[in-house]
C-alpha positions as CSV (number, residue, x, y, z in Angstrom):
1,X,137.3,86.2,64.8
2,X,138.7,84.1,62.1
3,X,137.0,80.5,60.8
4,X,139.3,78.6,62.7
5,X,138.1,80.1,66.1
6,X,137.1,77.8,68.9
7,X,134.3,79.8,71.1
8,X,130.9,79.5,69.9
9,X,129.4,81.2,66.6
10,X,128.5,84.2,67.1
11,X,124.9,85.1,67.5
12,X,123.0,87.6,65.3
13,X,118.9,88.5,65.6
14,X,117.6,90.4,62.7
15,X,114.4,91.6,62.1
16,X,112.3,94.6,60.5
17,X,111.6,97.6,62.7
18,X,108.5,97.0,65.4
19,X,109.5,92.9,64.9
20,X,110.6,92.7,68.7
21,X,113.7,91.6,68.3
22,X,115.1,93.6,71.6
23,X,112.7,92.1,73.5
24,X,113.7,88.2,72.3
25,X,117.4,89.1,72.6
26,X,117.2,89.7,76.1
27,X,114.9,86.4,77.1
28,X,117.6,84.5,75.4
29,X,120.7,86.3,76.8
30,X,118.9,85.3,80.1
31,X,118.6,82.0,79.0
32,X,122.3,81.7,77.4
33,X,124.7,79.3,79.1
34,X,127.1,82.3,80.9
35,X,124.7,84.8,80.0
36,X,124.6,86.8,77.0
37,X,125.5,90.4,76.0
38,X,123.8,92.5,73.2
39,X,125.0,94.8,70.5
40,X,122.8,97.2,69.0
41,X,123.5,97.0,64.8
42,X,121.5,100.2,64.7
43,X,122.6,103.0,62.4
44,X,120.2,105.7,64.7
45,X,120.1,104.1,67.8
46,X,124.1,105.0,68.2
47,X,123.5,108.6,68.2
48,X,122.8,110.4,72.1
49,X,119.4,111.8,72.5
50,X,117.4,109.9,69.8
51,X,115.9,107.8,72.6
52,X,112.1,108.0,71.6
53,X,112.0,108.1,67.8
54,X,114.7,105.5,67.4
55,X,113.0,102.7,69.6
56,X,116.2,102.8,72.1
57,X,116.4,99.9,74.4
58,X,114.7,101.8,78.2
59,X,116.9,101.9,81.6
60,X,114.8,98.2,82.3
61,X,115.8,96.7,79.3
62,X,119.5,98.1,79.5
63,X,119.4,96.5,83.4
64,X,118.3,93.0,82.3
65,X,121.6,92.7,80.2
66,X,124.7,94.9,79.3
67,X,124.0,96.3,75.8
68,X,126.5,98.1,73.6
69,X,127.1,100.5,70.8
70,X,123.7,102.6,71.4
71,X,124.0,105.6,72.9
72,X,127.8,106.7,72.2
73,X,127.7,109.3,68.9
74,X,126.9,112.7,69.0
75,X,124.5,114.0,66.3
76,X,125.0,117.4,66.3
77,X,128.7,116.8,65.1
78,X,130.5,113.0,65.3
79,X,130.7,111.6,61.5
80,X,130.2,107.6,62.2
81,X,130.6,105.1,59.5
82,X,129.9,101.6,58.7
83,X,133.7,101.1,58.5
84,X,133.5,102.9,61.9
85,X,131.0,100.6,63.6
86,X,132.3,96.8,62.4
87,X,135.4,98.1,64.0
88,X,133.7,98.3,67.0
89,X,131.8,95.7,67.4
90,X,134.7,93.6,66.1
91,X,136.5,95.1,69.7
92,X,133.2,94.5,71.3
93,X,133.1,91.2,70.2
94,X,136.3,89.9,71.4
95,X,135.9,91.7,74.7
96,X,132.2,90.0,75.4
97,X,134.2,86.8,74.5
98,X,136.9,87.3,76.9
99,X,134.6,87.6,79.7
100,X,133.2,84.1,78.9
101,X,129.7,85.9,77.7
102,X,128.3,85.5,74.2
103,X,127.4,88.7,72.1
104,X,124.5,88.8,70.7
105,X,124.0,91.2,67.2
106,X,120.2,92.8,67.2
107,X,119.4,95.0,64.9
108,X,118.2,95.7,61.5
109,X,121.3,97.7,59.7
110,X,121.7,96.1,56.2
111,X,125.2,97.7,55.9
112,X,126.4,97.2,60.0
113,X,125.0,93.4,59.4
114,X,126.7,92.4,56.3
115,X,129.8,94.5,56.6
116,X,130.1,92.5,60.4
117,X,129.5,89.2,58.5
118,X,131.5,89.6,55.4
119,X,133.7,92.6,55.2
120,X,132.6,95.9,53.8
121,X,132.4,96.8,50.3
122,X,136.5,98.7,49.3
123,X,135.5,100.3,46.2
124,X,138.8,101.8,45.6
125,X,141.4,102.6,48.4
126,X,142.2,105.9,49.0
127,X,144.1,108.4,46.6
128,X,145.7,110.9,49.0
129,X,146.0,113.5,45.7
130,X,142.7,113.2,44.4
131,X,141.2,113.4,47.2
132,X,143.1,116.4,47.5
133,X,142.0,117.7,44.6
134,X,138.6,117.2,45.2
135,X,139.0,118.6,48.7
136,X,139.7,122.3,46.9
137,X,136.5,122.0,44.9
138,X,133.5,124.1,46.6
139,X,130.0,122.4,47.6
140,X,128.4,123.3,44.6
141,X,131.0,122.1,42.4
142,X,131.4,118.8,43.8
143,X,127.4,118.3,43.9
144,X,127.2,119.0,40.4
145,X,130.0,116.6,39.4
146,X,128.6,113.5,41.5
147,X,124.8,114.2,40.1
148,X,127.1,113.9,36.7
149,X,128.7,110.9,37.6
150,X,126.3,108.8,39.5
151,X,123.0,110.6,40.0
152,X,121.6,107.4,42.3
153,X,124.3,107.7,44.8
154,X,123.2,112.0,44.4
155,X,119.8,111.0,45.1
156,X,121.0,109.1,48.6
157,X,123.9,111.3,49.4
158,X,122.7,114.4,51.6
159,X,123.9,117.8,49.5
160,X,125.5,119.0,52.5
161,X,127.5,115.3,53.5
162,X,130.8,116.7,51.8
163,X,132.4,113.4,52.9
164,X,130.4,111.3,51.3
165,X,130.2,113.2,48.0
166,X,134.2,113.2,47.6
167,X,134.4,109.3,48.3
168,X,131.7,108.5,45.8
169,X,133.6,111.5,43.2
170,X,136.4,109.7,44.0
171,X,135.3,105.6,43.8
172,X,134.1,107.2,40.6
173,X,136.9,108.8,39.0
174,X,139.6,105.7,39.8
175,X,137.1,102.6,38.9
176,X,135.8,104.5,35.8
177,X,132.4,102.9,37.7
178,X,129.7,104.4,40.0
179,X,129.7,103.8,43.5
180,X,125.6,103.2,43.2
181,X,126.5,100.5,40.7
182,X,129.0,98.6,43.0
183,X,127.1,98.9,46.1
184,X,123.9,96.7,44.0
185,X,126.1,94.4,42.9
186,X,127.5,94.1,46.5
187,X,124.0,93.9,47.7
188,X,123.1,91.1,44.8
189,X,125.6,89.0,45.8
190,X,124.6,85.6,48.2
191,X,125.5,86.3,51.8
192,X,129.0,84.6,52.5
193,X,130.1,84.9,56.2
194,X,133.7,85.3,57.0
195,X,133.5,83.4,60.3
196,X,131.0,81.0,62.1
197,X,127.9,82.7,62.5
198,X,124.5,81.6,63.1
199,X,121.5,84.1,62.0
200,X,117.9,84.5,63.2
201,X,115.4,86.0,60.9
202,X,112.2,87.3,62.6
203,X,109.5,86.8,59.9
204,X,106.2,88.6,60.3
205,X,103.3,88.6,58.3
206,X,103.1,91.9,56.8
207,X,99.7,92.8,57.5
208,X,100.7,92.4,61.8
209,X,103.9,94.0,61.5
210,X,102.1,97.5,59.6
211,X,99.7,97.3,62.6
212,X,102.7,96.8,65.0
213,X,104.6,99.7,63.1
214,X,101.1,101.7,63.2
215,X,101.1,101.4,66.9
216,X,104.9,102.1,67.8
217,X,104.3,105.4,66.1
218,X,101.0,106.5,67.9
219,X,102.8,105.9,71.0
220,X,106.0,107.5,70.4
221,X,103.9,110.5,69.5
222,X,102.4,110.2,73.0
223,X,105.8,109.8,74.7
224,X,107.6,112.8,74.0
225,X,108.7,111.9,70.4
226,X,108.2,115.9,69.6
227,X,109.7,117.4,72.5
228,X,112.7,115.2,72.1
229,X,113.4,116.5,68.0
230,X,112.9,120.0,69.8
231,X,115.2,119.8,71.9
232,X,117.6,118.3,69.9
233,X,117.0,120.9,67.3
234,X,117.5,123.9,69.9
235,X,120.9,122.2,70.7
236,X,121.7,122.9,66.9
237,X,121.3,121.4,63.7
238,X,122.0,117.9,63.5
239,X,124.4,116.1,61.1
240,X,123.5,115.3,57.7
241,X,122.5,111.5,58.7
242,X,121.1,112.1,62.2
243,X,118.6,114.1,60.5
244,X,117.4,112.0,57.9
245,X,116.3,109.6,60.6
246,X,113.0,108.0,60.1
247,X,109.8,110.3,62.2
248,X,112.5,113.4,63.3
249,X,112.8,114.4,59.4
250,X,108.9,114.9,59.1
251,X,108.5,116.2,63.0
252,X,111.3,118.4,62.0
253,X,109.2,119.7,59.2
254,X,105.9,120.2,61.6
255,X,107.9,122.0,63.9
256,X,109.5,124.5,61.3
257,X,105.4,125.2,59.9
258,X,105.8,123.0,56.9
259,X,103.3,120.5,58.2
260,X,100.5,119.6,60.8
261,X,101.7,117.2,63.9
262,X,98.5,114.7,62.3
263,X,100.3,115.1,58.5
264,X,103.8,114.8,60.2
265,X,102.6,111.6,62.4
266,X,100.8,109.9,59.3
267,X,104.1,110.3,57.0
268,X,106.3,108.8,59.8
269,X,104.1,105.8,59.7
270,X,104.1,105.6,55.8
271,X,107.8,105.7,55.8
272,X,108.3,103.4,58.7
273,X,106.1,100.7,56.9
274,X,108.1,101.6,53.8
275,X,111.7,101.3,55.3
276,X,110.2,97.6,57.0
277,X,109.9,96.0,53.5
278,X,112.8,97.9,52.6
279,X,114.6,95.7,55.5
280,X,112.5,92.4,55.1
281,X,114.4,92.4,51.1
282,X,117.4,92.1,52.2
283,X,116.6,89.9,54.9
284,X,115.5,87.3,52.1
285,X,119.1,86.8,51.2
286,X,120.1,85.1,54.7
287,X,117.2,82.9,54.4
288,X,119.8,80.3,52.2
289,X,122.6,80.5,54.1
290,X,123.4,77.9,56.4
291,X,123.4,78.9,59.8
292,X,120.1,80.5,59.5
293,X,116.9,80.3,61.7
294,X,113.9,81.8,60.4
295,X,110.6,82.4,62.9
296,X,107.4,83.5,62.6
297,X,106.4,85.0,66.1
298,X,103.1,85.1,65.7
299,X,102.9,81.3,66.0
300,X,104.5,80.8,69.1
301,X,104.5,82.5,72.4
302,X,108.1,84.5,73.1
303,X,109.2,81.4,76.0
304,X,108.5,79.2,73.3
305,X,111.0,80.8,70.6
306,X,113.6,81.3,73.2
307,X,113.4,77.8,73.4
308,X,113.2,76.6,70.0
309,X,115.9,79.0,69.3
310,X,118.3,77.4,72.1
311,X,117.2,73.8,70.7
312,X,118.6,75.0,67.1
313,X,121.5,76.4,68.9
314,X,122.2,72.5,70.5
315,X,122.4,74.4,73.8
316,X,120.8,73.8,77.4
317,X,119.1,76.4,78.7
318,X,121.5,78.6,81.7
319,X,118.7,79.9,83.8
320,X,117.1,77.8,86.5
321,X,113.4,77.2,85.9
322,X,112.4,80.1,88.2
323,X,113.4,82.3,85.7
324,X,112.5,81.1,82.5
325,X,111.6,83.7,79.7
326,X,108.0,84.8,80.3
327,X,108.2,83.6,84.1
């Protein structure tokens, strides 16, 4: 994808957790000229058997229209990166493209999203020796030199991700300046998309999304959310990311007698509500960028923002009337 590219700008839905955004993405893939393709820009939704607690698009959903990257890591063992993912769904992209379909980015991944739309943050490249040297260095020793170095990237780094640690010991020790610090300025900075791109923000009130996000919880709970973190955790533990997941940290907690389901249930929906405005902050920075759409669902019905989307978009509906979104 460069700026110079003739096929249409590519399409990206973003929106807080609980905002619906799967749901819109497939009334306007239906409603796309050609048809339209999604791809999830979800950091937990990649991972195999975190179907319940992650909100993973169901069998109906996935039948409407093709979706990709869900589904594909495994988190008992797979390492997957940001750096890992925009290479995908840069492949993912052009192959959509070259079937005449248009891709469709849904999700709510502040890294996926703006390392997709500008290019991820370098830091430093690569030093084969010191990474080397840092490579000989024990767990311990390199957990006491990063909380040293840059205690805010040692309060977001899991003690046991020994990748991670080395990189930021590493971004550290040939900038002379924390990772944590370049990763706020990176995050400070006004989005600036490297190709064509046109953005739709789902803005909800935050009152109705907490009840939304309230609700999603309660009936995960009562959909196997519990059994599904138990049997992932008899397959083994998972992998330093995979288990800081939102809902199968705490449930992993009840289940190991360090909490009550009720206690375990309530914190999920704390940090759910907490990891929205979390999401709806960095949202704010696409809000000037041109290219951007912002909604509020709650003041139009879904066949009515499919169409005011496609109207923004300049583009006539593909779909004959019989099958219109909502029909």
């Amino acid at each position: 994808m460069t700026e110079s590219d003739d096929r249409p700008p590519l399409l990206v839905l973003l929106g807080p957790t609980a905002s619906g955004k799967t749901s819109l993405a497939l009334d306007l893939a239906d409603q796309l000229p050609g048809g339209g393709e999604l791809i999830g820009a979800d950091s937990m939704q990649i991972y195999r058997g975190m179907d319940v607690g992650t909100a993973k698009p169901t069998p109906a959903e996935r039948a409407r229209a093709p979706h990709h990257l869900i589904d594909f890591v495994d988190p008992h063992h797979d390492r997957f990166t940001a750096h890992d993912w925009v290479t995908r769904a840069n492949e993912t992209i052009e192959d959509i493209h070259s079937r005449g379909k248009r891709p469709i980015v849904v999700g709510g991944t502040n890294l996926y999203v703006r390392g997709l739309l500008e290019g991820l943050l370098d830091g430093a490249r690569p030093d084969p020796e010191l990474r080397a040297r840092l490579e000989t260095q024990d767990d311990r020793a390199l957990r006491s030199a990063l909380e040293a170095a840059d205690p805010e990237a040692a309060e977001r780094i899991h003690r046991n991700d020994r990748r991670r640690t080395i990189r930021a010991l590493e971004v550290f020790e040939l900038t002379g300046t924390p990772l944590s610090r370049q990763q706020v300025q990176w995050n400070d900075r006004v989005i600036n998309p490297r190709f064509a791109s046109r953005v739709i923000c789902l803005d909800w009130p935050t009152e109705t999304l907490n009840q939304r996000i309230n609700a999603r919880v309660k009936a995960m709970a009562t959909s196997g959310f519990l059994e599904e973190v138990r049997t992932l955790g008899e397959q083994g533990p998972l992998s330093p990311q995979a288990a800081k997941a939102v809902g199968y940290e705490e449930l992993a907690a009840h289940l190991a007698g360090q909490s009550t389901l009720e206690e375990a249930i309530e914190r999920t929906k704390i940090r759910t509500r907490r990891f929205a405005k979390q999401q709806r902050t960095w949202m704010r920075r696409f809000h000037a960028v041109e290219g951007t759409l912002r909604l509020d669902p709650t003041e139009q019905q879904p066949e009515q923002l499919v169409l005011a989307i496609l109207e923004w978009l300049g583009e006539q509906s593909g779909m004959s009337d019989k099958k219109k979104p909502g029909s």
